[in-house]
VEXBA-293552 format. One record per residue (C-alpha): x negated, y negated, z negated; residue in one letter; residue number from 1. Coordinates in Angstrom, 3 decimals. Example, Ala and Ser with C-alpha at 12.3 -4.5 7.8 and 13.67 -1.06 7.14 Angstrom:
residues 2
(site (-12.300, 4.500, -7.800), 'A', 1);
(site (-13.670, 1.060, -7.140), 'S', 2);
***
This chain:
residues 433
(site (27.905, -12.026, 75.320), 'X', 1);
(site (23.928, -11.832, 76.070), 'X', 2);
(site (22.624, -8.484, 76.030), 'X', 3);
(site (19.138, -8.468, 74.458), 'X', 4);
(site (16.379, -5.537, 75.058), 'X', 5);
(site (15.250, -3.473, 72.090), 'X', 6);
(site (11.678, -5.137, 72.064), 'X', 7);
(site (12.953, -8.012, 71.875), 'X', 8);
(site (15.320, -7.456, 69.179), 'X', 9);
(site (12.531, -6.441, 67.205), 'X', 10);
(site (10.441, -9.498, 68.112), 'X', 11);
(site (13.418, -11.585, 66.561), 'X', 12);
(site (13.234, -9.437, 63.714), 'X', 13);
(site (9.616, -10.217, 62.926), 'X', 14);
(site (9.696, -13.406, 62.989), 'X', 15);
(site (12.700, -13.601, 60.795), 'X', 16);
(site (10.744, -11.700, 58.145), 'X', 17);
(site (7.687, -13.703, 58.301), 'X', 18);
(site (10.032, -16.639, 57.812), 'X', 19);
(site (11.263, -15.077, 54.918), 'X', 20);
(site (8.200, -14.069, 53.315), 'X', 21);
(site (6.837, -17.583, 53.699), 'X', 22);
(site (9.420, -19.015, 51.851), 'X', 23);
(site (9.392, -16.675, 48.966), 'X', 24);
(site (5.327, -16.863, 48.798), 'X', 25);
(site (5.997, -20.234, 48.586), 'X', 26);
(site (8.548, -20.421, 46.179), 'X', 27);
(site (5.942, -17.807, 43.823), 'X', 28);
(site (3.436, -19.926, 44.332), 'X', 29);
(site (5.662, -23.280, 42.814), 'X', 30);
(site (6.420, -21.201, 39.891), 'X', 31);
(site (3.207, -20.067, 39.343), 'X', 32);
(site (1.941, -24.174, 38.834), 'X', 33);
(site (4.653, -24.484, 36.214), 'X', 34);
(site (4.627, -22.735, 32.620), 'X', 35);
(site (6.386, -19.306, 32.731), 'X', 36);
(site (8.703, -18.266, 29.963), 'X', 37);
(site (6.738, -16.959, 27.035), 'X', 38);
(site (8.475, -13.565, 27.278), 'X', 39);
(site (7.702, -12.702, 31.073), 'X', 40);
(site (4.824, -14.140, 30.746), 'X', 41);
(site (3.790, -11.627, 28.088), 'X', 42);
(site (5.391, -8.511, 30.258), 'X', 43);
(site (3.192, -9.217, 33.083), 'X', 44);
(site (0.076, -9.685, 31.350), 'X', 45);
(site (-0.320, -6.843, 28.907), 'X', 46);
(site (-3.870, -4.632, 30.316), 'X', 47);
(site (-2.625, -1.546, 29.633), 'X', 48);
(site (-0.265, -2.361, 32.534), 'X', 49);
(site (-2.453, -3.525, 34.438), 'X', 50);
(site (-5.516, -1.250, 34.565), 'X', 51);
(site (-5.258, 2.620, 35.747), 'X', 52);
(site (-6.776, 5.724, 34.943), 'X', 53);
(site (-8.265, 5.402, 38.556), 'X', 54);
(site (-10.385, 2.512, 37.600), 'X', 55);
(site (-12.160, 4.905, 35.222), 'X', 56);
(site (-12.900, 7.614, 37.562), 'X', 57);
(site (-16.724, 8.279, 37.435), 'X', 58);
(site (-18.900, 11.029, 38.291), 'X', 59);
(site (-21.551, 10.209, 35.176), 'X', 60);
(site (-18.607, 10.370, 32.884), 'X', 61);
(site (-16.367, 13.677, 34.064), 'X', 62);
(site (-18.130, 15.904, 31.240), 'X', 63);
(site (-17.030, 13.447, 29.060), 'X', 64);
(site (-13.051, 13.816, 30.384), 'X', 65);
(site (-14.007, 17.758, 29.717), 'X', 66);
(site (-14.861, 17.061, 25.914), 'X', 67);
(site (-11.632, 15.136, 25.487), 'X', 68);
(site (-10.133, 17.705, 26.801), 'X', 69);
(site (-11.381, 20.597, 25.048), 'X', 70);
(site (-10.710, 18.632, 22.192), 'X', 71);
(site (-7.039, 18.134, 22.873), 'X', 72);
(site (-6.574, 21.538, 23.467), 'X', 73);
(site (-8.150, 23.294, 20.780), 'X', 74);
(site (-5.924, 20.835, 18.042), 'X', 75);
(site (-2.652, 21.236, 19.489), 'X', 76);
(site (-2.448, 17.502, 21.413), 'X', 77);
(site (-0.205, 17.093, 23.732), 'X', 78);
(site (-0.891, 13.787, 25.221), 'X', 79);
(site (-3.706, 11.057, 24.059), 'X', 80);
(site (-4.456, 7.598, 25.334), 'X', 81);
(site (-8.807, 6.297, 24.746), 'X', 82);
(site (-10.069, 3.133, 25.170), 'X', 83);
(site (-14.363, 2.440, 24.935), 'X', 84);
(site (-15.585, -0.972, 24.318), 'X', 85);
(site (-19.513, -1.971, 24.549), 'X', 86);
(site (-20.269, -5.287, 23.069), 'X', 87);
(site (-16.243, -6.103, 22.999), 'X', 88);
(site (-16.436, -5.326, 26.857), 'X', 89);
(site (-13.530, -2.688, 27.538), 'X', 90);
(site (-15.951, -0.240, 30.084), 'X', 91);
(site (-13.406, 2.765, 29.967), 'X', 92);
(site (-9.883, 3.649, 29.106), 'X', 93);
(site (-7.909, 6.751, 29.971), 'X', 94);
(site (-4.728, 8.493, 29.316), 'X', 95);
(site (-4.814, 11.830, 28.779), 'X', 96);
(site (-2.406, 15.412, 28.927), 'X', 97);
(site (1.092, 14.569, 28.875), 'X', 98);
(site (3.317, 11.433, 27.650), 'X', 99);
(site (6.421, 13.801, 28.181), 'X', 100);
(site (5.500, 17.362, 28.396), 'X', 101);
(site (9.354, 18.966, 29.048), 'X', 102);
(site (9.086, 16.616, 32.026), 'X', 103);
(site (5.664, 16.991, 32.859), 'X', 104);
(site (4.592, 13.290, 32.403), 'X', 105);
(site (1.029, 12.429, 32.585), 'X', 106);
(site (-0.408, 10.187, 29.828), 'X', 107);
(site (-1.897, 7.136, 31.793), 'X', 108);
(site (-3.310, 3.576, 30.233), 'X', 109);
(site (0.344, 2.291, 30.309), 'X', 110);
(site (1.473, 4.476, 27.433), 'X', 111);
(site (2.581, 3.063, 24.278), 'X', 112);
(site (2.435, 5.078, 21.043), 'X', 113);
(site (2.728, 5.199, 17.244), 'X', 114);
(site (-0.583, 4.154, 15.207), 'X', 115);
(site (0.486, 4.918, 11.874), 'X', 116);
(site (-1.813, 3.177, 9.576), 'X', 117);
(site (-3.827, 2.025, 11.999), 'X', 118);
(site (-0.652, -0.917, 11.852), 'X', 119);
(site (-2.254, -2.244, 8.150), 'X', 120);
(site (-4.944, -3.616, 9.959), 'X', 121);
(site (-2.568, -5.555, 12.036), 'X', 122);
(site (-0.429, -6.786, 8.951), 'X', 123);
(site (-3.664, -7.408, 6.954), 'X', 124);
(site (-5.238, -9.667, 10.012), 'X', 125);
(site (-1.607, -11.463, 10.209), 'X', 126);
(site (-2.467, -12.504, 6.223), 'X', 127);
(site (-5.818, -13.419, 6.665), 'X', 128);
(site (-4.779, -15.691, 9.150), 'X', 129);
(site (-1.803, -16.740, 6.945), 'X', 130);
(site (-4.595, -17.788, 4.322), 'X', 131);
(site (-6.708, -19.749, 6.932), 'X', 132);
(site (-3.688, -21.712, 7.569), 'X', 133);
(site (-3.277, -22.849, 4.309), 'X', 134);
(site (0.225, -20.943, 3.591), 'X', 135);
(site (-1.109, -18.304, 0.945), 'X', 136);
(site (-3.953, -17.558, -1.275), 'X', 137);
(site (-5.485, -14.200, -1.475), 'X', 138);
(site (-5.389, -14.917, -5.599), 'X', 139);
(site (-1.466, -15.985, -5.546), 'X', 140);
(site (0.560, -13.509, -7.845), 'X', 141);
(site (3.700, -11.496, -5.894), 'X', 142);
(site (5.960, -10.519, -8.600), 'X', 143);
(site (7.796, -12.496, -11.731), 'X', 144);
(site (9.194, -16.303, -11.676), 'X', 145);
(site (5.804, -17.974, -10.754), 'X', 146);
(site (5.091, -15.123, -7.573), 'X', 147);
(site (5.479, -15.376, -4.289), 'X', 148);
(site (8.470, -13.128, -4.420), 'X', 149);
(site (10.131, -15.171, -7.097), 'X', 150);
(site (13.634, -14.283, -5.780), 'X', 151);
(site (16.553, -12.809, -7.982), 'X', 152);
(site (16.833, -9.277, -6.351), 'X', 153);
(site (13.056, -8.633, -6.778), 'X', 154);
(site (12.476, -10.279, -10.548), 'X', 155);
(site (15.430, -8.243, -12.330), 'X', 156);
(site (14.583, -4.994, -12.192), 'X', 157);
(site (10.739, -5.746, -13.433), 'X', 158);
(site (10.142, -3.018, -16.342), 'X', 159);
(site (5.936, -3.401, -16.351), 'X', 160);
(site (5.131, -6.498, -17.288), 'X', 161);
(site (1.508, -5.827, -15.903), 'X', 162);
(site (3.194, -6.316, -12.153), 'X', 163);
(site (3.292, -9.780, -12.479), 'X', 164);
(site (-0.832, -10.095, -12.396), 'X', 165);
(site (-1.000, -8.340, -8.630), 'X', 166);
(site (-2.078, -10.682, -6.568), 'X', 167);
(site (-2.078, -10.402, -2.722), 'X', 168);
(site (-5.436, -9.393, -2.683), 'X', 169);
(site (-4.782, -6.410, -5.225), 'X', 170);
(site (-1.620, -5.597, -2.368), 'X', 171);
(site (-4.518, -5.824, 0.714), 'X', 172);
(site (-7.125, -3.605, -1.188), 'X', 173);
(site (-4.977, -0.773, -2.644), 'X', 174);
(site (-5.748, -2.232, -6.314), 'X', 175);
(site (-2.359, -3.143, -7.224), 'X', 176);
(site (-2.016, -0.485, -9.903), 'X', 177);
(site (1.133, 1.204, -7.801), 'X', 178);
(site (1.899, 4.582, -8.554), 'X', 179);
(site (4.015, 7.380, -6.915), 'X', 180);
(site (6.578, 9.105, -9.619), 'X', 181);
(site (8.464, 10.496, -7.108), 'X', 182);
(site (5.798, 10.984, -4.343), 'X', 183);
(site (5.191, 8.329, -1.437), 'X', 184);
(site (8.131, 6.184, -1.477), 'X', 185);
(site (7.684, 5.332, 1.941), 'X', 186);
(site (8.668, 9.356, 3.154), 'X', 187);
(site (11.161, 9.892, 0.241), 'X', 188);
(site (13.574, 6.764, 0.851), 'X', 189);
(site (16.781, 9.298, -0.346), 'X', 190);
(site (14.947, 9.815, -3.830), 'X', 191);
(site (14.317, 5.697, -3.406), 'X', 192);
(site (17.727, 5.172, -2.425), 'X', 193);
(site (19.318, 6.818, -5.776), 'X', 194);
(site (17.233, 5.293, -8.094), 'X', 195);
(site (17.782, 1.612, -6.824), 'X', 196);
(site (21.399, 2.637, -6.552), 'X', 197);
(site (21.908, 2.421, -2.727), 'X', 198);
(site (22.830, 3.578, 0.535), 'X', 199);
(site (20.864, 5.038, 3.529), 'X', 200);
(site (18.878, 3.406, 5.620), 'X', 201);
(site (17.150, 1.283, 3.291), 'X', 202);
(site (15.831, -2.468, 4.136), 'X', 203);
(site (12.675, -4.163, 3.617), 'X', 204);
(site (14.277, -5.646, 0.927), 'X', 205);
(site (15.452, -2.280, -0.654), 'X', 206);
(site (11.892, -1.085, -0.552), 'X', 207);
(site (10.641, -4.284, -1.952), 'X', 208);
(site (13.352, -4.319, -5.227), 'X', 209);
(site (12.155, -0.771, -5.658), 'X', 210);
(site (8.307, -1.384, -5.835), 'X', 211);
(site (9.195, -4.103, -8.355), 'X', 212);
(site (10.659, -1.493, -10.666), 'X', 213);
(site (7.219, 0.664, -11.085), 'X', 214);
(site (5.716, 1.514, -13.725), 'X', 215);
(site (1.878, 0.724, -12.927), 'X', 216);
(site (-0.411, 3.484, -13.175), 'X', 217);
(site (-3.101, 0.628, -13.895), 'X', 218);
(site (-4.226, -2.144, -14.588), 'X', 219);
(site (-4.412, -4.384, -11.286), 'X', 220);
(site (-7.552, -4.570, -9.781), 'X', 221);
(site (-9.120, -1.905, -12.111), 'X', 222);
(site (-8.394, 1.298, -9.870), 'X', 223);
(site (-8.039, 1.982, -6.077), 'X', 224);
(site (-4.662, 3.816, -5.016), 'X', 225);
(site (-3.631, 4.420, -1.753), 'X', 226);
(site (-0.120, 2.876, -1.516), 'X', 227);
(site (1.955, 2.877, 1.893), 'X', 228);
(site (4.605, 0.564, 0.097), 'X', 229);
(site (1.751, -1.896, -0.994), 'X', 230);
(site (1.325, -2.892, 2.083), 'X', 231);
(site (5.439, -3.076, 2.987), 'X', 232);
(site (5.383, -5.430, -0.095), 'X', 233);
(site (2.706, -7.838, 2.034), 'X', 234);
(site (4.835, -7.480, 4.762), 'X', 235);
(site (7.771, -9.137, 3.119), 'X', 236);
(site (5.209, -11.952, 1.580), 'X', 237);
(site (4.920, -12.488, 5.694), 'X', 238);
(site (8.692, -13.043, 5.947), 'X', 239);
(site (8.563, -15.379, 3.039), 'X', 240);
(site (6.330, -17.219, 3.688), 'X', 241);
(site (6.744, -18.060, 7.321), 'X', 242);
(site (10.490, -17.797, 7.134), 'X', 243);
(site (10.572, -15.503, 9.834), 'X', 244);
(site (10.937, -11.500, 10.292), 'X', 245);
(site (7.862, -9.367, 10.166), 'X', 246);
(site (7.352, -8.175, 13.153), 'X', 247);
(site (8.888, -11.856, 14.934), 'X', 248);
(site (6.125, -13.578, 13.433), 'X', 249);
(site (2.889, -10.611, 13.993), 'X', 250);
(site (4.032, -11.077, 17.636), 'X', 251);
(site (4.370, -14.184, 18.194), 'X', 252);
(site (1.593, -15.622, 15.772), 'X', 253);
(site (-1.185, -13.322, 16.199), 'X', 254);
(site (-0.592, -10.332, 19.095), 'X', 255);
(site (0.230, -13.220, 21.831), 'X', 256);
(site (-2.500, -15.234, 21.017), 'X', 257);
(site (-5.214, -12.654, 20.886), 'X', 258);
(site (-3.375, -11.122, 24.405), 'X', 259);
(site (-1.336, -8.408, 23.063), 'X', 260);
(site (1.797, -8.266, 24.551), 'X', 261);
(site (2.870, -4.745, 24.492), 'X', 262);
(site (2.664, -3.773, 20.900), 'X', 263);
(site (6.246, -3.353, 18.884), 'X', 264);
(site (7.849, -2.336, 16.120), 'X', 265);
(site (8.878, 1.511, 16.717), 'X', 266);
(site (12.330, 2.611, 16.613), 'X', 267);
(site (13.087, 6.076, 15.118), 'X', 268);
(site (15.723, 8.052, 17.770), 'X', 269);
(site (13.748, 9.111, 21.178), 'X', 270);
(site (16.714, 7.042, 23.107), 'X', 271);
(site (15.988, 4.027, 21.150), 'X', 272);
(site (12.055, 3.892, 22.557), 'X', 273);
(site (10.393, 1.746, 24.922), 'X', 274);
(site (10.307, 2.842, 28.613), 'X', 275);
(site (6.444, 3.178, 28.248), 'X', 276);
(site (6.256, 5.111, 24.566), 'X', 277);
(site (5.236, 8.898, 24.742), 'X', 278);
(site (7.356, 11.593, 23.094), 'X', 279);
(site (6.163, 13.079, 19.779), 'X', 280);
(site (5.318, 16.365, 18.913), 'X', 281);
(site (4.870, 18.135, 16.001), 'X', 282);
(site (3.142, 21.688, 15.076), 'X', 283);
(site (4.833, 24.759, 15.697), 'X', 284);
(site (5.840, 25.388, 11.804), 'X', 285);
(site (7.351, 21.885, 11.325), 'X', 286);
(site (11.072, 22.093, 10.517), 'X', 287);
(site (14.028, 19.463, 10.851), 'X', 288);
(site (14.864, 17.519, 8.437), 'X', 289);
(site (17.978, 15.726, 7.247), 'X', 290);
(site (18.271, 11.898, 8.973), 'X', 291);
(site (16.512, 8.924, 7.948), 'X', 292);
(site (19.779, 6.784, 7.784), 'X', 293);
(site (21.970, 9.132, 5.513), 'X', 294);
(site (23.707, 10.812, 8.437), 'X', 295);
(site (24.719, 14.543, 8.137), 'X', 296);
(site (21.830, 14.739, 11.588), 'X', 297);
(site (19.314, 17.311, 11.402), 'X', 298);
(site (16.232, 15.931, 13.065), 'X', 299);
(site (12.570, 16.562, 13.054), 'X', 300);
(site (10.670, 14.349, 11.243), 'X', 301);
(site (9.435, 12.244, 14.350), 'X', 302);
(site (12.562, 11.955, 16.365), 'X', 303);
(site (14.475, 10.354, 13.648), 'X', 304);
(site (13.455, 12.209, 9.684), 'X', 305);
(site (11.078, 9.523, 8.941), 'X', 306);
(site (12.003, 6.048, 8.885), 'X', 307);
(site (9.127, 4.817, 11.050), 'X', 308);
(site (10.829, 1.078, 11.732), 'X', 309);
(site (11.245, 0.941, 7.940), 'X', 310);
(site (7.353, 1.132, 7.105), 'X', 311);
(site (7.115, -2.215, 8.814), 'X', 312);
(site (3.451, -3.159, 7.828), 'X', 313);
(site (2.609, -0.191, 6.573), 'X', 314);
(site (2.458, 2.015, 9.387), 'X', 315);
(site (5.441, 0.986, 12.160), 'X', 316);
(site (3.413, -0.178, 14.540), 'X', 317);
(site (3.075, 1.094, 18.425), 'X', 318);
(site (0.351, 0.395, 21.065), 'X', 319);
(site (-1.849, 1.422, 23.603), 'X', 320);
(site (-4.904, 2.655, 22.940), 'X', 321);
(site (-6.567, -0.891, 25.065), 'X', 322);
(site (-4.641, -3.777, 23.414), 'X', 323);
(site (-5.739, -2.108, 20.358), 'X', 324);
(site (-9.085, -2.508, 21.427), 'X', 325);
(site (-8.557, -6.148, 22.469), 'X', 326);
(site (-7.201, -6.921, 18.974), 'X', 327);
(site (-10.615, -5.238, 17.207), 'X', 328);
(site (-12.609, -7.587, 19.925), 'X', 329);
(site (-10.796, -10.627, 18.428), 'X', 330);
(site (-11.531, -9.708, 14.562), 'X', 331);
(site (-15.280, -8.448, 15.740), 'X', 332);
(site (-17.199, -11.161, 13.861), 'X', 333);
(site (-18.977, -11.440, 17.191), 'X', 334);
(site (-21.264, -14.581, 17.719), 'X', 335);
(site (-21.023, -14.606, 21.627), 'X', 336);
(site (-17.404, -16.015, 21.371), 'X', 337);
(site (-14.999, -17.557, 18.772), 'X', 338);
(site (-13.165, -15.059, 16.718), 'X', 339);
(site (-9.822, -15.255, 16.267), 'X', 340);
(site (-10.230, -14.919, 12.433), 'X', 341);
(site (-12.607, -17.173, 11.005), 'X', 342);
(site (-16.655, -15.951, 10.056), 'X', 343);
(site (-15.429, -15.866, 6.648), 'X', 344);
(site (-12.347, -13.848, 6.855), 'X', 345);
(site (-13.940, -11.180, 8.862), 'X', 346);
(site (-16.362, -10.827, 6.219), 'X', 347);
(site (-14.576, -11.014, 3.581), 'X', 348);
(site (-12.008, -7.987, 5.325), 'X', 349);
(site (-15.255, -6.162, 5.829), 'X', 350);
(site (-17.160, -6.410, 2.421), 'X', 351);
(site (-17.679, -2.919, 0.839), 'X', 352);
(site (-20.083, -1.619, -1.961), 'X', 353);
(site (-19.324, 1.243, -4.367), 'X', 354);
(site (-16.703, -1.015, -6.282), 'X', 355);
(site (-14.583, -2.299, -3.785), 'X', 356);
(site (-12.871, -1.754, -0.722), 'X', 357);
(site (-12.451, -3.402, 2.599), 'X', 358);
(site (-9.187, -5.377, 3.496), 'X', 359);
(site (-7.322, -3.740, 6.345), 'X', 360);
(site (-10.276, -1.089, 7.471), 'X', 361);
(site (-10.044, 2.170, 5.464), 'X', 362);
(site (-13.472, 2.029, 5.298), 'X', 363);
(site (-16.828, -0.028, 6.051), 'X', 364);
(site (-20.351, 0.919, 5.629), 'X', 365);
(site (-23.592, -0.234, 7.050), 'X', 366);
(site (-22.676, 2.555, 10.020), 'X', 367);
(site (-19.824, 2.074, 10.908), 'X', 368);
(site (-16.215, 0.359, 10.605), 'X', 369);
(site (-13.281, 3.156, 10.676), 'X', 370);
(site (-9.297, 2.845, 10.354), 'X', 371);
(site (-7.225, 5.983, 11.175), 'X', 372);
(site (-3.713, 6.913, 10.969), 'X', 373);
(site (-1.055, 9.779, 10.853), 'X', 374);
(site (2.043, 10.699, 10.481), 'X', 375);
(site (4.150, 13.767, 11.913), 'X', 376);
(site (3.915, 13.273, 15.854), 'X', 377);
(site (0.791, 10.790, 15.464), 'X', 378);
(site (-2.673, 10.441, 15.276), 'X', 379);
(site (-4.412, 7.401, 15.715), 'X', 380);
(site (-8.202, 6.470, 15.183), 'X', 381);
(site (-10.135, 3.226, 15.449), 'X', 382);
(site (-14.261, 3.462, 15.033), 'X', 383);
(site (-16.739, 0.205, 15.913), 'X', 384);
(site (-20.037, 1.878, 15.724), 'X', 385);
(site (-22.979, -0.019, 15.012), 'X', 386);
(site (-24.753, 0.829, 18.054), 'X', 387);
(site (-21.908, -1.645, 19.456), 'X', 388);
(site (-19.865, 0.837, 21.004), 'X', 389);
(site (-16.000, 0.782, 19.574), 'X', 390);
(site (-13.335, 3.551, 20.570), 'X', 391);
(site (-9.904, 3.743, 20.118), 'X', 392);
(site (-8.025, 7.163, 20.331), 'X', 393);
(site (-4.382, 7.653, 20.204), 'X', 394);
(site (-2.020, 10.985, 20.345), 'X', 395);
(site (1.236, 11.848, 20.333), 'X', 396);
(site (0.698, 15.204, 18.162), 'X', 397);
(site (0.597, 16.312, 14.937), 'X', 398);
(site (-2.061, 18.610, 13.842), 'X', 399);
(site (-2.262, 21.997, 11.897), 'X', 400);
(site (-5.846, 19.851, 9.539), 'X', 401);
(site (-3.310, 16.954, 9.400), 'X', 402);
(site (-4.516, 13.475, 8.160), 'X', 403);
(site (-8.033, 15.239, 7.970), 'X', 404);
(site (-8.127, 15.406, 11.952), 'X', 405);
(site (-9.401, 12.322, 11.859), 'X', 406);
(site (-12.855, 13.027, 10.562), 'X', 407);
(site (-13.332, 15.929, 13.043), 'X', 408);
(site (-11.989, 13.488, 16.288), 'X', 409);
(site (-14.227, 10.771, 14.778), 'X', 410);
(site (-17.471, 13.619, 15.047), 'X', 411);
(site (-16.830, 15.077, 18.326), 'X', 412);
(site (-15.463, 11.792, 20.373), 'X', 413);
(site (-18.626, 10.266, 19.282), 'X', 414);
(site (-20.499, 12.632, 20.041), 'X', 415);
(site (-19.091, 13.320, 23.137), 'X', 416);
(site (-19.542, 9.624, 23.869), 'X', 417);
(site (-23.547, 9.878, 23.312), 'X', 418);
(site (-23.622, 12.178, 25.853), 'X', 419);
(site (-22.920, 10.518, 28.200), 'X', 420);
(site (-26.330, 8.866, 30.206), 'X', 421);
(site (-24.445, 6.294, 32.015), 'X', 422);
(site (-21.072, 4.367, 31.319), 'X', 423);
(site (-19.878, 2.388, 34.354), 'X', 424);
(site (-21.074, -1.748, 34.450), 'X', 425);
(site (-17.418, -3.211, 34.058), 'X', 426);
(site (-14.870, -5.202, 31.549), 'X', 427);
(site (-11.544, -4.114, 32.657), 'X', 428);
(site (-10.101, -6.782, 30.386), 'X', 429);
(site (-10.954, -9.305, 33.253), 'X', 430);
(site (-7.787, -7.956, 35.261), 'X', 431);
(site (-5.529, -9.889, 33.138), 'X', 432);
(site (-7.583, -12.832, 33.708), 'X', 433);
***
């Protein structure tokens, strides 16, 4: 048997990895010619996985870090993710604090988290786009024999006759006329569940039946109510329609296209989240409440109380704080590049005057266009400015001002963000090109 020397054992060695590495580099580079499976595909192209915090490290903007910061700590937030566009350009994006304090994770751009309402932007961009393509009309009626909804289980428990005039457009712009008897139905599903007669967790279609029993507190299209379960009703006109689940066809139909990849349905129990979502936190006097699914579980209300998955439409939506942004640069209305929605749509989403409200947006004036969320362990905030910067901020806390946070983040980011002399000269969405 030959006896070989050390150096050259490890000159043998060598060249059997080079050998190696050429053939898998060369194997890579056949698959890359050929068309990847949709789903991988997706995975390895989402930006918030592929752009750091390090990539927005810059001297001119480390006061502005401080402001964030300040910010955070004086409401209680535990961990935030921000994202800056100029002219649909995505110049900065940062996580923030912690994803996972009790293991001292850092936030960083790859973090996913709730949006709460923020998510009826998403559902009312997925009918817009539904109505482009010819599958529904903004003036089609919902409820009764000649609605979209025409189906047994949602017709025979109508008691208002006046539900059979909303229209999808009544659904989009809060106009429908729904009222809340027992509170928001969306956060009471147990009173929900005893009045339709049926077991925890509820379904879509639960939800649904019972927004077909209300009693309207108005005429439709003569008063604007906030309504949560409005907008769960237009999510199961998307499942009609395309004969397809929700969230199946928001995906696949109108995230992948625009380049969102990494936005989901949430799930409600911390071991059913993504590997990427941030844990949720609430404020120091919130208590646990009783299960969303009927168990005997005491939980808090963001680990499993509140039936996040079951708002669908309405507010189950999670993201990062930079696809978000890439989704506002695709409904922009931005004459530089095609839109994803048509001229029209855009402007029709974003008409406002003293008598009517914008589709999807909570609200649009000559200033500025603004949609926020929140829910217990969430705040979420998107504001296009008219000076053409848009921001997107995202936390994983609960606040003490609750829903009213978002007026005093929408101040000070802003402000924070004028202060700032210089923003760096990039568009860190190129990195997924």
């Amino acid at each position: 048997m030959i006896q070989l020397k050390p150096r050259y054992i490890l000159v043998i060695a060598a060249i059997a990895i080079a050998a190696i590495t050429s053939i898998v580099s060369g194997i890579s580079t056949n698959n890359r010619s050929k068309k990847l499976p949709p789903q991988k595909f997706f995975t390895d192209k989402s930006i918030n996985k592929l752009i750091t915090n390090q990539m927005s490290e810059f001297k001119s903007t480390e006061k502005f870090d401080k402001a964030i910061e300040r910010f955070m700590r004086y409401w209680g937030i535990k961990g935030a993710s921000f994202a800056l566009m100029k002219n649909d350009s995505l110049i900065y994006a940062k996580g923030y604090g912690y994803a996972n304090v009790a293991d001292s994770i850092e936030c960083t751009t790859s973090n996913i988290f709730r949006v709460a309402s923020v998510s009826k932007l998403i559902t009312a961009v997925a009918i817009m786009k539904l109505c482009e393509n010819g599958k529904l009309n903004l003036n089609s009626t919902v409820f009764g024999e000649e609605g979209i909804l025409n189906d047994s289980l949602f017709t025979h428990r109508i008691r208002d006759k006046k539900i059979k005039n909303v229209t999808v457009e009544h659904l989009l712009r809060h106009t429908s006329g729904f009222s809340n008897p027992i509170g928001d139905a969306a956060f009471n599903q147990d009173i929900v569940a005893r009045t339709i007669h049926k077991p925890l967790p509820l379904s879509l279609d639960d939800m649904v039946e019972y927004a077909s029993s209300n009693r309207l507190r108005a005429r439709p299209g003569t008063r604007y109510d906030y309504s949560n379960i409005g907008y769960m009703v237009l999510s199961k006109i998307i499942e009609k329609v395309t004969n397809a689940d929700y969230e199946t066809y928001v995906k696949d139909s109108i995230l992948a296209p625009i380049g969102c990849y990494d936005m989901y349905l949430a799930h409600n129990y911390p071991w059913q989240f993504k590997d990427n979502e941030v844990t949720y936190y609430e404020v120091k006097e919130a208590e646990e409440v009783p299960a969303f699914d009927g168990s005997s579980k005491m939980v808090m209300k963001s680990l499993g109380g509140n039936d996040v998955r079951g708002l669908s439409g309405a507010g189950g939506w999670i993201a990062s704080a930079s696809e978000l942004a890439l989704f506002v640069a695709a409904i922009n209305n931005n004459p530089a590049r095609e839109d994803f929605l048509s001229a029209e749509s855009i402007s029709l989403m974003t008409h406002y005057s003293k008598h009517s409200r914008p589709i999807g947006w909570a609200s649009v004036t000559a200033k500025e266009w603004f949609r926020s969320g929140s829910m217990a362990g969430t705040s979420a905030l998107i504001k296009k400015q008219r000076d053409g910067y848009t921001w997107i901020f995202i936390s994983n806390s609960s606040s003490w001002n609750g829903p009213y946070l978002s007026k005093r983040m929408s101040h000070s980011i802003s402000t924070a963000i004028s202060r700032v002399k210089e923003w760096p000269k990039q568009n860190l969405f190129d990195v997924a090109i």
